[in-house]
Backbone bond lengths (Angstrom), bond angles and torsions (degrees), N, CA, C in turn:
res aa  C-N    CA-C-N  psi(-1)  N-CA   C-N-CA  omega(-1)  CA-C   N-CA-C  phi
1 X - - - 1.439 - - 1.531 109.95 -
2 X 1.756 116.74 144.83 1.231 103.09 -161.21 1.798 96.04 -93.49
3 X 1.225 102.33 138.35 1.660 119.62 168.92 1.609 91.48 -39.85
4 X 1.378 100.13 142.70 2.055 104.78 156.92 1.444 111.64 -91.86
5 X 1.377 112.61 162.06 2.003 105.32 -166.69 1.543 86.77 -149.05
6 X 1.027 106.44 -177.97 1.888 118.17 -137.80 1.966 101.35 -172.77
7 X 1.431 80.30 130.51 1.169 83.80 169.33 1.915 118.01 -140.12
8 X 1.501 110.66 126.42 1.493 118.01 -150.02 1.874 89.54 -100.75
9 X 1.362 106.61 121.31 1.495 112.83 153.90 1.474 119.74 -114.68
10 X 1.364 115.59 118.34 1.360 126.25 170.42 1.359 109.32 -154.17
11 X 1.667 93.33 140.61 1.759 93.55 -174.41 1.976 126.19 -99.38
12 X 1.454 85.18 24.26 1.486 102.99 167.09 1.980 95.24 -117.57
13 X 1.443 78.49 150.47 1.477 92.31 -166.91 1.365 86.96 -85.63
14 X 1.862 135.35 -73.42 1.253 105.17 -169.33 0.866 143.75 -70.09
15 X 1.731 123.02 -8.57 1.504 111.94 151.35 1.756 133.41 -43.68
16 X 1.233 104.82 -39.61 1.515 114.65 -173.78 1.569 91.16 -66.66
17 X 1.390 123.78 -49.31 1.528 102.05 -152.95 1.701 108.97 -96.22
18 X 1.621 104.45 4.73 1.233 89.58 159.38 1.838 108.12 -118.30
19 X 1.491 104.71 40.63 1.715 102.26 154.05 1.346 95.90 -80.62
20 X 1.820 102.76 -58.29 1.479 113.75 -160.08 1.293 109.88 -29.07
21 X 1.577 100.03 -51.23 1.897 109.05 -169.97 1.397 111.72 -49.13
22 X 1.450 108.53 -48.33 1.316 114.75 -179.21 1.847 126.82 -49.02
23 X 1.480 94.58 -60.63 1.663 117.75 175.36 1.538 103.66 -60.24
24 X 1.342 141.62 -32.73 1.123 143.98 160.65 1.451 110.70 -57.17
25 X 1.504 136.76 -59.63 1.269 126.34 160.56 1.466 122.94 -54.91
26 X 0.811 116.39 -46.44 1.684 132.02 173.29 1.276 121.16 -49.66
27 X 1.299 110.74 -68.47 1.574 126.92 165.96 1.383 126.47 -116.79
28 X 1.797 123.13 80.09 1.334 104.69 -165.78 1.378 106.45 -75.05
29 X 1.234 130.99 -13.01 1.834 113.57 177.95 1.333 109.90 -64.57
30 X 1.245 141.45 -46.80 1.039 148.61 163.43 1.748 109.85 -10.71
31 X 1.313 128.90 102.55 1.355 126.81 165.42 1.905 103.64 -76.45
32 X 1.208 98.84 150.32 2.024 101.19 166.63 1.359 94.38 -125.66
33 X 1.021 109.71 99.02 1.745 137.97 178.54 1.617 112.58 -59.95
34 X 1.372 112.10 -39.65 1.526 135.75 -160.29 2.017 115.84 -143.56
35 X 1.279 116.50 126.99 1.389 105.71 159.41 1.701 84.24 -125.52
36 X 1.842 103.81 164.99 1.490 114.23 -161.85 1.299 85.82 -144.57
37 X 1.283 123.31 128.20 1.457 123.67 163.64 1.152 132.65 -90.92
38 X 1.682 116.07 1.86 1.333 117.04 -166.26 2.144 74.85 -163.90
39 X 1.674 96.18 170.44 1.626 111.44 172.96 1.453 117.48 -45.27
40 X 1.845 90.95 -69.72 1.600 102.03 -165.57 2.186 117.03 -65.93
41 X 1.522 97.22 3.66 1.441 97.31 177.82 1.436 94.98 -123.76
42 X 1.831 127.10 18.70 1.392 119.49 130.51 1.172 116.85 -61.63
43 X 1.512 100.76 -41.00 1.629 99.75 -160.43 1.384 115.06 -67.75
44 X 0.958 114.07 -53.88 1.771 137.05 -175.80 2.050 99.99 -46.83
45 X 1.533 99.46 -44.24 1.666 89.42 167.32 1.047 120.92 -109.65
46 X 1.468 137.72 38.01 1.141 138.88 137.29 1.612 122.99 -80.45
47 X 1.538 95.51 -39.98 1.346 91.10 167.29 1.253 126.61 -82.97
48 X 1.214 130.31 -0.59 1.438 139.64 173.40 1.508 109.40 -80.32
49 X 1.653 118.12 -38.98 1.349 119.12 -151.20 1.735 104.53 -123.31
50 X 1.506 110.15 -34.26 1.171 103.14 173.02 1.502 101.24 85.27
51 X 0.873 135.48 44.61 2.033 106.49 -161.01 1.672 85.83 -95.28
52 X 1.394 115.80 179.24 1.392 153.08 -101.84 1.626 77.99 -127.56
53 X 1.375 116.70 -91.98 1.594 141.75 177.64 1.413 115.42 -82.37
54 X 1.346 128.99 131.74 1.971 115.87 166.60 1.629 102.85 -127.53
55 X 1.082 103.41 107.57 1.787 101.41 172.64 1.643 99.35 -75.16
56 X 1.194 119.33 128.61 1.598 142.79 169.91 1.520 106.52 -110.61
57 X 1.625 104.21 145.01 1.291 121.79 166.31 1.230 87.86 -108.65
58 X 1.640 82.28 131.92 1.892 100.39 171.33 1.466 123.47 -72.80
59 X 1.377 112.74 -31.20 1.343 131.88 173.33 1.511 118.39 -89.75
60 X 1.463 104.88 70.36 2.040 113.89 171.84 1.012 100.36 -133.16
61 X 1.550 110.73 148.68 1.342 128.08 176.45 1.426 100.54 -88.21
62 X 1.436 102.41 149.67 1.236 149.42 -163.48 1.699 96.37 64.92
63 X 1.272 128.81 -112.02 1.324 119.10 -158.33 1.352 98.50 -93.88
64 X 1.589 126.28 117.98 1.237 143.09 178.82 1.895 118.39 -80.53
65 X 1.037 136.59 -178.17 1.241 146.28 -146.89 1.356 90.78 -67.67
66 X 1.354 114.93 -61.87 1.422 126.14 -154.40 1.695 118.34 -75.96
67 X 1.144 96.19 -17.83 1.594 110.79 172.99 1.495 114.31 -83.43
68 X 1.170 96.85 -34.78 1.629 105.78 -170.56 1.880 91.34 -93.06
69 X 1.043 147.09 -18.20 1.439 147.32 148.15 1.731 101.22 -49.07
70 X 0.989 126.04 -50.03 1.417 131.90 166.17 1.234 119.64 -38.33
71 X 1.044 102.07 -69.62 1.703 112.04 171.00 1.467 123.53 -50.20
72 X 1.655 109.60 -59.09 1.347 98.18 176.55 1.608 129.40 -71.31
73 X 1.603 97.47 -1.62 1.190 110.97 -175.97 1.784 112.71 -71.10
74 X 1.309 110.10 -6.44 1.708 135.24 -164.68 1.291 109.83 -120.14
75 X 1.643 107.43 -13.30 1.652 76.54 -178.74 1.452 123.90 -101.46
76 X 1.291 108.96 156.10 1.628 108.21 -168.62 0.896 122.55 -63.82
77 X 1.675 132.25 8.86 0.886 121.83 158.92 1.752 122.71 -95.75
78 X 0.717 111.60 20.88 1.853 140.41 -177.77 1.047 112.78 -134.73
79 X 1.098 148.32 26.19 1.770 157.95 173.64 1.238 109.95 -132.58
């Protein structure tokens, strides 16, 4: 069965690496395929990786959580 994988965007560094910490205790099957420090390097690994789950911070400059939920919400590979 294929592992599920995840990809974490937040543009504070220690928030992201202590989700990871978290989702790693929480859920060890869970792979995190991708962390994104900013929108447009959500985007760039979503479309590269596709993952399963993407935790977004709603609050990032330039394209924020909810925009970038938009997006992946369109791509053909998720439809």
């Amino acid at each position: 069965m294929k592992r599920p994988t995840a990809l974490i965007a937040d543009d504070e560094p220690l928030l992201r690496e202590q989700l990871a910490a978290q989702l790693v205790r929480q859920w060890p099957e869970l792979d995190i395929v991708a962390q994104a420090r900013h929108g447009r390097e959500a985007v760039e690994a979503f479309d590269a990786l596709v993952p399963d789950v993407a935790f977004l911070d709603v609050h990032m400059p330039g394209l924020n959580g909810l925009e970038l939920l938009s997006l992946f919400r369109a791509h053909p590979k998720t439809a």
